[in-house]
N, C-alpha and C positions, 0 to 999 in steps of 0.2 A: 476752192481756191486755196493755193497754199501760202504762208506767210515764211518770208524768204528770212531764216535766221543764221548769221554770220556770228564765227566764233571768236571770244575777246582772248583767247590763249593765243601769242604772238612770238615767232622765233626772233632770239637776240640778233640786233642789229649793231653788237660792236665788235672787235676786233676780237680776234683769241686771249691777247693778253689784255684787252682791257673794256672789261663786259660794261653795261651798261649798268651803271647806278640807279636802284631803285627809287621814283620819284612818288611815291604816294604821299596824295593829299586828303589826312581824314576830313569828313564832313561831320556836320554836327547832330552829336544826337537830342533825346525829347528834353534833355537841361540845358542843352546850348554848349557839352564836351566835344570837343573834337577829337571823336571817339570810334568814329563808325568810317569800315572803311570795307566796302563791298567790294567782293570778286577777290581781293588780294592774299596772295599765297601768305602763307606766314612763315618768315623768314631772321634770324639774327638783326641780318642789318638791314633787315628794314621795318620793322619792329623792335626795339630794342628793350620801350617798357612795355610792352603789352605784347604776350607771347602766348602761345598754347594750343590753338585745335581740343575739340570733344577727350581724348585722352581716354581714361579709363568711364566716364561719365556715361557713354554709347553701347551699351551690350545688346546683344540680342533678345533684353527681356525689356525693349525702348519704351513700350509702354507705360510699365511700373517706373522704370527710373525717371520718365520725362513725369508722368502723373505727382511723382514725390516732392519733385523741383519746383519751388513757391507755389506749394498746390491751392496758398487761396485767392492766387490771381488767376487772370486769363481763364475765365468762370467756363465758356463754351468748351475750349479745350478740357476741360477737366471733368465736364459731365461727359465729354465724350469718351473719354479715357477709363470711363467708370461705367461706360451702359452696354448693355447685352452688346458682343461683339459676334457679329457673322458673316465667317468668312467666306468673299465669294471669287470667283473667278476670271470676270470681265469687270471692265473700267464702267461697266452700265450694270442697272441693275434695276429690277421692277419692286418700289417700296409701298407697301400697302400700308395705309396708317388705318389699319385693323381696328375700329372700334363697336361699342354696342349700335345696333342700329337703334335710329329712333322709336322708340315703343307706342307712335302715333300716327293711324293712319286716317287720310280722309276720305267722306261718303262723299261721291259726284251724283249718285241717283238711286231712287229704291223705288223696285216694284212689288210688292207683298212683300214676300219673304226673300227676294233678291236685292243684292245688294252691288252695284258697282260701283268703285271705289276710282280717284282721281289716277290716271295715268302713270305717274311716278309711285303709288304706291300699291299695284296693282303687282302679286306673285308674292309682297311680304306675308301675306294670308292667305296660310293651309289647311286643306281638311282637317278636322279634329282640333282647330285652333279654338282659344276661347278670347270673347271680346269683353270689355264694357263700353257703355257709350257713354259718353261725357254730353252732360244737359240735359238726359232723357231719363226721368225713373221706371224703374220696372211695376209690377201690381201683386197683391196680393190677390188670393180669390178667395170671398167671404161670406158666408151666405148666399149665395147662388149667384156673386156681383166681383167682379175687380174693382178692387179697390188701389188706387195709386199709392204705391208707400213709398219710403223717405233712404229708397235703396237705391243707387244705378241699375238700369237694364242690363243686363247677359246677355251676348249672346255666344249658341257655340255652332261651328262651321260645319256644317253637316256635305258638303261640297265645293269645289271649286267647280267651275263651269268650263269647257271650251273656247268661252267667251273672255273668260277670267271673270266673269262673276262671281260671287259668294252665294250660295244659296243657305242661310240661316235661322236657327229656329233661337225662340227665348225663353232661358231657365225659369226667369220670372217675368215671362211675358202676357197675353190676353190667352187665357184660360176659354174652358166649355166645360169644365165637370169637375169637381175638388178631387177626382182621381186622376186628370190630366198630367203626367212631367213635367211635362213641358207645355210653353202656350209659344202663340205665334207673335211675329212684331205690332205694335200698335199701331193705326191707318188714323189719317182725318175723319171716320166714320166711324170705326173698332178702339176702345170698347163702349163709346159714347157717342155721340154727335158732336161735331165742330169738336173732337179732341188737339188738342195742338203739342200734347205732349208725344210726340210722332223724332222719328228720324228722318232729316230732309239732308238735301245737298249741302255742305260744309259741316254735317258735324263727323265730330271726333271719335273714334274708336280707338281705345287703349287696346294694343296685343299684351294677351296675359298667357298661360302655359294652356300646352294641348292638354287635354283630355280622351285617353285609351283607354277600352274597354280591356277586361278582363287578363283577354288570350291573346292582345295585341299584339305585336312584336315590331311595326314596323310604320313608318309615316313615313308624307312627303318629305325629301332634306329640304335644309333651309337653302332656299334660295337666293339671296340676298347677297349678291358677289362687291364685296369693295373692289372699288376701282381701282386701279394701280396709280403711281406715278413715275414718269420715267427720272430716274435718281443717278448721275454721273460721279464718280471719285476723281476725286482731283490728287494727282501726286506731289508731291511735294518734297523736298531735298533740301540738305543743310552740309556743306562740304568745309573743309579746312585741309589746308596743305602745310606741312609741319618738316622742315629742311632736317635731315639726318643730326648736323651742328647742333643744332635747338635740342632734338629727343639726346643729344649725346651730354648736355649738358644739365641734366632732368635734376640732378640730383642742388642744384646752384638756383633752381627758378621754379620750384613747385609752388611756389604762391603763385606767380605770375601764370602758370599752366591752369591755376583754380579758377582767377579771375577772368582769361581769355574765356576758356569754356560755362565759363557762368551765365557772361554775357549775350556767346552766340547764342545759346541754350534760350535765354531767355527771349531772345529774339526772334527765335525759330517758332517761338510757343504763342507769341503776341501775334505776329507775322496768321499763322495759325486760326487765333482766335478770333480774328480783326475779317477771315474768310469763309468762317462758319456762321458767324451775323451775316455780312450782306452781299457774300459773289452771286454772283448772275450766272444762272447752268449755259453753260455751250458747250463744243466741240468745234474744233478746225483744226485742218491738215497744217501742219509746221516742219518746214524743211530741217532736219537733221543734220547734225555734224559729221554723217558718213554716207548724206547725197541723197537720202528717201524720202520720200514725204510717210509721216507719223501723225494719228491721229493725238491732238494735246485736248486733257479736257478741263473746264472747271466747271466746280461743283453748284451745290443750290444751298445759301445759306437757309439761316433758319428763319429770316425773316420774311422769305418769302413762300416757306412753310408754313407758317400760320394760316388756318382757314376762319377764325374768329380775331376780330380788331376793334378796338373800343378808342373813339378819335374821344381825346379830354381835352379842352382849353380853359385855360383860368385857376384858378385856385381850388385846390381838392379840398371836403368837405368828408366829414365824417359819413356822413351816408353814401356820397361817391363811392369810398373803400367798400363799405357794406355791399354794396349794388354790385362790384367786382367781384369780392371774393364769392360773392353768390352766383355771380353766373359761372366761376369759375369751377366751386363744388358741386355747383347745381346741376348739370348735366347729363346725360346719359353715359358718359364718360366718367369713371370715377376716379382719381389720382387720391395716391397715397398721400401726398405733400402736396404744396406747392413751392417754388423756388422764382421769388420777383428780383428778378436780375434791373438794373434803375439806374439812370442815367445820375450825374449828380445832383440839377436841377429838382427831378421829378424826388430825389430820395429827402432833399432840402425840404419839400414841397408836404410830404405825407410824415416827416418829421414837427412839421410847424401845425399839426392839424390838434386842437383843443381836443383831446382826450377826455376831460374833468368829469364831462356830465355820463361817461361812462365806462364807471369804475368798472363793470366785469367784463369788459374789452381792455388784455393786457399786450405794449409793447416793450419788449426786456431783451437782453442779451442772450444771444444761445450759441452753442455750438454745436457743428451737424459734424457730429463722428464721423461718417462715414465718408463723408468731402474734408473733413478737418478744415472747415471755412468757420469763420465766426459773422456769424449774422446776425437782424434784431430781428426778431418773433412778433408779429401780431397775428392773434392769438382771441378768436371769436365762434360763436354758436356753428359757423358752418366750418369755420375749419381753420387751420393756420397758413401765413405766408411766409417765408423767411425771407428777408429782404436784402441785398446784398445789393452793394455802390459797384458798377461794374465801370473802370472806366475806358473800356473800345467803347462803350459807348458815346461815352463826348469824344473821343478819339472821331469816329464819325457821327458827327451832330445828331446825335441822338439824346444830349442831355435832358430833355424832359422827356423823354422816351421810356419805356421798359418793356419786358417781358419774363409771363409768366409760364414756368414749366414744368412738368410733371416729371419729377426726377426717374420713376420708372415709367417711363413712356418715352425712351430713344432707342433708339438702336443705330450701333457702329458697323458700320459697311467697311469691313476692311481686304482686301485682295492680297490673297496670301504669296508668300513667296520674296517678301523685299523688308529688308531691315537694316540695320546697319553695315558698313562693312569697313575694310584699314586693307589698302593695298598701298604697291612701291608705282610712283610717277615714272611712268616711262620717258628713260633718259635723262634723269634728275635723280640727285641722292635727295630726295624726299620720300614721305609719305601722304598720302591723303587717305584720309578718314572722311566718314560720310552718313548720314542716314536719310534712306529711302522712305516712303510709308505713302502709297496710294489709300486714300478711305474718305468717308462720309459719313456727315451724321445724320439721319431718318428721324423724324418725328411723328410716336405713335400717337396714334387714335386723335378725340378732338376739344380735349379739352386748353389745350393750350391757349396763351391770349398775349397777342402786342398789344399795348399800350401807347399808341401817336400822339402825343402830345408837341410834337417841331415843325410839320409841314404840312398844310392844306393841299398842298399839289406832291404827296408822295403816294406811290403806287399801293397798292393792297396785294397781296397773294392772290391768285389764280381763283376763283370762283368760294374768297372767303366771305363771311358775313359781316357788316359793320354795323357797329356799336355806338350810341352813345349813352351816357347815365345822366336821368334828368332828377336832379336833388331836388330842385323848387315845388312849391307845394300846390305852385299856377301851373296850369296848363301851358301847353305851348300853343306859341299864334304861329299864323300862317309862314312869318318872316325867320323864325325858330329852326322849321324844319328841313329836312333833305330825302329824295326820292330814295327810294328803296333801303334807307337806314333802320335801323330795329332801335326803338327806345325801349329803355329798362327803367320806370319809375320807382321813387324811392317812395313815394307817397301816395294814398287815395286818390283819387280827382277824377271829375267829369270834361271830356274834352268836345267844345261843339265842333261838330265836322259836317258844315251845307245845314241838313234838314234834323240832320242828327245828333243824337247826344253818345258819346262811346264813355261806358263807366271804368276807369282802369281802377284794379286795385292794387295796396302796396304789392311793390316787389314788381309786378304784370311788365311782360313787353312785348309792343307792339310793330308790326314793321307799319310805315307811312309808305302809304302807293299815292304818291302825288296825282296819277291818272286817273285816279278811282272818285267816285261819286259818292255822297254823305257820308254812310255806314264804311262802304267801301274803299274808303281811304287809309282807313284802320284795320290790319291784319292782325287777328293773337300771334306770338310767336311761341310756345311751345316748347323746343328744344335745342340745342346745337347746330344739329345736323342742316335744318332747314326750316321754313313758315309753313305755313297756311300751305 
């Protein structure tokens, strides 16, 4: 379906000798100036104090010169302006947020020495791969006896099966002879009766490095394809029309030239920034000023990039902080920085937070060179955040909102070929100046994190994990919880669940399957990427 768009450029309708007086009415801008006057040529008389167009400000090197221009606002623009740029072709583009995969997979079933693994992680494990199992020790052999010792089981991958099974033997598994290698997996019968130190359905195998023999040269590739997303660039434009008169009298209103172009400038970059937080990706055909229908597209901000989301209400607590920046270092994703872009509200919030009882957690002023931003630094065992007041944020109610991001972990989608340009108005002694720029920001890998603190009915990203951080030292009741959320506790505790008792320890998070029975309501969660 196309969207029938009609153009606001209109031939004069007065006489030869007596043209039509320009009647613009500015509106007002974010202080209440009547200041802002969209679509309008700029012209003498009809601008009188407010004069200019882009002027010399626009060169073809738009990037660095828009980057320089108050680089420590409009925070999203500016990290995009700053991250790997790659230039591609089409208005589409397949953006892979490339990270480690998870280094945990799980057992669905074992028969001796095979091993089949749950659906979704079945192909991360190759011949010559080496495992440990999480929960199960291995044995020593001592005296003619396995003895259980105080080590994880090994195992290493002696096949993939047809089936995708694992066929596995263990480094230090149940022996026969003190000159065995290797032993096999421990069974409910092997190496004792009624053993229960066995591998059964749900446990965990950490993937650690293959192991090649000698003259090796070659193994399975990894197979583990990230998924794409389909990622759209949005174009976007900033024009001024600037009367022959005006540029003829440059040398009488160079301030007023500074000021015009200051403001578009800045306009253009909020404008900008304000669309890389929260557009919505589409495409629709849009009728053209020269009668075609045109594909128009807009982009996908970053907030519905985020595949991890941590919903906060109430007043942040020193351990909250902790429980964040831990899931945020913690992952299999490792980010150099972090950068908590914060609404004002939530910046109000984590500033009001009693420090006292822990002097070696420092928050202090810092400046990041390489943004020329000036941010506060907290500054703890797993890592730093640098915190910066963003305000598009409360611009769109996002004041107790934030997010956090990995300053190398974006990438700039930009379509080459469009920059700025300065041509003559056809049939007009003017000029109009202009700058072009199709692009998009991608966010790599997955360690990234929104922060919801504004709206119980706002949407989450496309198949992200949600979050919340339980400081309390109680458990939560039944009234507490939400179906398929992941708690991150700050503290030890026993949670009753039906028949069951689930022990979390500090730091632990759990996903809550509301559906699930006793045990089974309590999932470990493990890493990023996904649970149990």
């Amino acid at each position: 379906m196309s969207v029938e768009v009609t153009t606001t450029q209109q031939q004069n309708s007065g006489s030869a000798n007596t043209p039509d007086s320009p009647e613009l009415t500015p509106s007002a801008g974010s202080a209440g100036l009547q200041t802002q006057l969209g679509g309008a040529p700029t012209t003498v008389s009809g601008v009188e104090n407010a004069s200019g167009g882009m002027g010399e400000l626009v060169m073809p090197e738009v990037d660095k010169r828009i980057f320089m221009f108050e680089r420590d606002q409009n925070s999203l623009m500016q990290l995009m302006l700053m991250a790997k740029s790659v230039n591609v072709h089409s208005m589409e583009v397949k953006h892979y947020a490339i990270d480690q995969g998870t280094p945990i997979v799980t057992v669905a079933s074992v028969n001796g020495n095979t091993i089949t693994l749950v659906n979704a992680d079945q192909k991360k494990v190759r011949a010559y791969d080496t495992l440990m199992v999480k929960g199960v020790k291995g044995y020593d052999f001592i005296g003619g006896t396995n003895v259980k010792s105080r080590r994880p089981l090994q195992l290493f991958v002696k096949s993939v099966n047809n089936d995708d099974t694992i066929t596995c033997i263990a480094t230090n598994g149940v022996k026969q002879a003190t000159t065995d290698q290797y032993g096999s997996l421990p069974t409910a019968t092997s190496p004792t009766a009624s053993n229960t130190n066995i591998i059964t359905a749900g446990t965990k195998l950490v993937r650690m490095a293959n192991a090649m023999y000698e003259t090796q040269k070659w193994v399975d590739p990894n197979t583990v394809i990230p998924s794409p997303d389909d990622l759209y660039l949005q174009k976007r434009g900033m024009t001024s029309i600037v009367s022959k008169y005006l540029a003829d009298q440059n040398m009488e209103i160079p301030y007023d030239e500074a000021v015009k172009a200051e403001a578009q400038l800045r306009e253009f970059k909020a404008a900008g920034n304000r669309t890389l937080l929260i557009s919505q990706q589409n495409k629709m055909l849009v009728r053209s000023s020269m009668g075609d229908d045109q594909w128009d597209y807009t982009t996908n901000g970053v907030r519905w990039q985020v595949k991890r989301e941590v919903k906060h209400r109430g007043k942040w607590t020193f351990e909250d902080v902790m429980s964040l920046i831990k899931l945020y270092y913690g992952g299999a994703d490792k980010p150099k920085s972090g950068l908590f872009l914060v609404g004002n509200n939530l910046g109000q919030s984590l500033q009001l937070i009693d420090w006292s009882k822990h002097p070696e957690v420092t928050m202090e002023p810092y400046t990041n060179e390489r943004l020329g931003w000036k941010v506060t630094r907290l500054y703890c065992i797993f890592g730093e955040l640098q915190i910066k007041i963003e305000p598009t944020f409360n611009d769109c109610g996002y004041e107790n909102s934030g997010l956090i991001v990995g300053e190398d972990r974006l990438v700039h989608y930009v379509r080459r070929g469009e920059s700025s340009y300065t041509e003559d108005v056809e049939g007009e002694e003017a000029t109009r100046n202009g700058v072009l720029v199709s692009d998009a920001l991608g966010l790599k890998g997955n360690c990234h994190i929104w922060v919801d603190g504004d709206d119980d009915d706002d949407d989450t990203a496309p198949a992200a994990d949600e979050f919340r951080l339980w400081s309390s030292d109680t458990a939560p009741t039944e009234a507490d919880l939400e179906d398929g959320v992941i708690y991150v506790f700050a503290y030890g505790l026993n949670i009753k669940s039906g028949t069951a008792t689930i022990t979390v320890s500090a730091g632990d998070a759990f996903k809550y399957n509301a559906t699930g029975e006793n045990e089974k309501k309590w999932v470990r969660f493990y890493g990023p990427i996904s649970a149990d």
